[in-house]
C-alpha positions as CSV (number, residue, x, y, z in Angstrom):
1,X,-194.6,117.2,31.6
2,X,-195.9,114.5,29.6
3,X,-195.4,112.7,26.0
4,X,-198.1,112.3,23.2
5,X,-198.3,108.8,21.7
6,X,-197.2,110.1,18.5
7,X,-193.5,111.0,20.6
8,X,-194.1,107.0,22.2
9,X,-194.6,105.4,18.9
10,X,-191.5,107.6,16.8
11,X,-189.4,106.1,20.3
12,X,-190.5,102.7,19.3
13,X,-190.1,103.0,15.3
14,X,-186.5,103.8,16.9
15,X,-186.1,101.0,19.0
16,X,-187.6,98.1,17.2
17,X,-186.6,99.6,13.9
18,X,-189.7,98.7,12.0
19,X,-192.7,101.1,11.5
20,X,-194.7,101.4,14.5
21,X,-198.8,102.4,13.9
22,X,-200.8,104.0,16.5
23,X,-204.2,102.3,16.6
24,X,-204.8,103.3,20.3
25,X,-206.8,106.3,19.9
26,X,-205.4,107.8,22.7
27,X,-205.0,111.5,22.7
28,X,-203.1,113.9,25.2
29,X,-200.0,114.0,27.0
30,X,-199.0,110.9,29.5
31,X,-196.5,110.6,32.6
32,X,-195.4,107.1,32.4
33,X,-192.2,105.4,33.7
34,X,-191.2,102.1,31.1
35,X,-188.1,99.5,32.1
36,X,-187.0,97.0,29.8
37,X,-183.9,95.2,28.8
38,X,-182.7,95.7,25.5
39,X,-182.4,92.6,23.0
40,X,-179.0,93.4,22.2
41,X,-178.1,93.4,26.4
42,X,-174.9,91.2,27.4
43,X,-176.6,87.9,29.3
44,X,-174.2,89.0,32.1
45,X,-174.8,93.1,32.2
46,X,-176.4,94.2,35.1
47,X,-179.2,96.0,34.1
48,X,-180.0,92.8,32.1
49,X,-182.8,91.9,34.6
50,X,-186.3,93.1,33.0
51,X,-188.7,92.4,30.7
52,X,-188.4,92.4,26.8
53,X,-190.1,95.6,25.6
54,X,-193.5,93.5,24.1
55,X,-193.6,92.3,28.0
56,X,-193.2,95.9,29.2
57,X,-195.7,97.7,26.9
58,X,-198.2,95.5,28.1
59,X,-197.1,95.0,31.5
60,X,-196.4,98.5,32.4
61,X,-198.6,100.5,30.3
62,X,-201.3,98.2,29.1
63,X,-200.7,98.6,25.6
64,X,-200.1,95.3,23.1
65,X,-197.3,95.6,20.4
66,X,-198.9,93.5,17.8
67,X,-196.8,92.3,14.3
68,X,-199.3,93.0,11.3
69,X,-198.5,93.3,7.8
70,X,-200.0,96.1,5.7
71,X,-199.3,98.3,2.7
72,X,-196.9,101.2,3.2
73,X,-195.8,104.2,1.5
74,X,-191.9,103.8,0.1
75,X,-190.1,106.0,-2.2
76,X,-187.6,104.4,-4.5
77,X,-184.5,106.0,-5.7
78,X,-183.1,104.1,-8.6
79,X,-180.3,106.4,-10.4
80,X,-179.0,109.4,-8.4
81,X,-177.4,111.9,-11.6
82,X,-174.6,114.9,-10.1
83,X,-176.3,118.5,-11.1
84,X,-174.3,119.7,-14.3
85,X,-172.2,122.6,-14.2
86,X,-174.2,126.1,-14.6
């Protein structure tokens, strides 16, 4: 049972916490195995040992993580009123 890129770049969004695009085209489901060491990994923790996750996107699955700037939806919520009493 595979995941969709869509479910790969929501993971990432997650991970990197920053918006993550999907520019790959790709389409369909893909088995795929990725090892990396988180950035906030103690120096001396054992599974400390692997590649940053930019390193293992493009190292294990060929895809480049790439830092753009762009224009983005946001919605702004600037006064927040209780509901009044019916």
């Amino acid at each position: 049972m595979g995941t969709d890129v869509p479910m790969l770049v929501s993971v990432l969004s997650q991970q990197l916490g920053r918006s993550v695009l999907n520019k790959t085209g790709l389409n369909g489901s893909y088995d795929y195995t990725l090892q990396w060491t988180p950035e906030d990994a103690a120096p001396d923790a054992s599974d400390s040992v692997g590649p940053s996750l930019f390193t293992a996107m493009q190292e294990q699955l060929g895809l480049k993580l790439e830092s753009d700037k762009g224009k983005a939806d946001v919605i702004v919520i600037d006064r927040l009123d209780m509901p009044s009493p019916n």
